[in-house]
C-alpha positions, 0 to 999 in steps of 0.5 A: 500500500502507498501513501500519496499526499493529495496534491500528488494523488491529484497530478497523477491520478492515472498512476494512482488508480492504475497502481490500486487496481494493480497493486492494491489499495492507495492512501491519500493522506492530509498531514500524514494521517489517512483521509482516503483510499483508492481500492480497485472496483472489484475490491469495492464491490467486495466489500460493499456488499450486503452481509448475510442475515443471521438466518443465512448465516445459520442456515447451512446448519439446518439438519446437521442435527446441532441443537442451539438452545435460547437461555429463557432467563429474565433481564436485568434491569438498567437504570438508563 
């Protein structure tokens, strides 16, 4: 992963992008702290995916014969 400072990111934006796709992210940064990062579209897409429900996570269990057991116990009460 690079770093570029916004200016530079800016005048070579080509480089910038053809480097994420290639290489993976690139990090814009202000003062040295990150502020930005230029990821390849498929990496994006990736992450910006819906996440599986709770359902479809446990789904592929079903039938595996795994009994899961909700605790029927009372709360406690919280003074908010």
């Amino acid at each position: 992963m690079k770093t570029w400072p916004p200016q530079d990111a800016k005048n070579q934006f080509g480089q910038v992008v053809e480097l994420a796709r290639t290489k993976g992210q690139q990090t814009v940064t202000r003062h040295g702290e990150p502020v930005a990062a230029i990821v390849a579209a498929d990496e994006f897409k990736q992450m910006a995916r819906p996440k599986e429900s709770v359902v479809e996570f446990f789904a592929p269990l079903g039938g595996s014969g795994i009994r899961l057991e909700r605790h029927r116990d009372v709360p406690r009460r919280l003074k908010l």
